[in-house]
C-alpha positions, 0 to 999 in steps of 0.5 A, spaced: 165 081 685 169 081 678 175 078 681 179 073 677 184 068 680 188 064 674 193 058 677 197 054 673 203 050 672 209 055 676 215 058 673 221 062 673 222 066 679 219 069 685 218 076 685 214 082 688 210 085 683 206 090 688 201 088 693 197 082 693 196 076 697 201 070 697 199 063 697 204 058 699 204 051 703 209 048 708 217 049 705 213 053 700 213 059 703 221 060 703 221 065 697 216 069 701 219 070 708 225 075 704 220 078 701 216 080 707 222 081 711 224 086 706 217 089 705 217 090 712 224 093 713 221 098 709 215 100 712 211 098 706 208 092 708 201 095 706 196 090 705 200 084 703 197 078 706 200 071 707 195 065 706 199 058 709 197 051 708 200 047 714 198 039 715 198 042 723 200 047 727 206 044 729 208 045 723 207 053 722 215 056 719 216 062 722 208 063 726 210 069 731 214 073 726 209 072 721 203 075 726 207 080 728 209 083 721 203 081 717 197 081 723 190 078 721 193 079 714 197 072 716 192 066 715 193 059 717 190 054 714 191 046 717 189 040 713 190 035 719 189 038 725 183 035 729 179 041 733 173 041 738 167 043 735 163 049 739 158 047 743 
């Protein structure tokens, strides 16, 4: 309780500015593949996480290096993706 998320219009750069959660979609998530290699290079990761919106799972940019560096903390959402409901 008491989080706020403010989104607006995008500008200037891309840069890490502590510990957080990127949100990104399709080719959008460029930027952040340095940054997390980066994090991870350093052993600082922490508890950063990556939510991705992709129309299909085909279309997840770099998936298995994603989970390998950010674990449950890497989150796919998929927009068109047809799934079977539980039965």
């Amino acid at each position: 309780m008491g989080d706020e998320l403010i989104i607006g219009e995008s500008w200037g750069t891309i840069g890490y500015k502590g510990e957080g959660t990127f949100i990104s979609g399709g080719a959008g998530v460029t930027p952040f593949i340095s940054i997390i290699r980066h994090l991870h290079f350093k052993n600082e990761i922490g508890n950063n996480k990556l939510i991705f919106a992709n129309k299909q799972k085909s279309d997840i940019i770099l998936q298995r290096e994603f989970e390998a560096i950010l674990g449950e903390n890497f989150i796919n959402i998929l927009s068109d993706e047809k799934t079977k409901a539980a039965c």
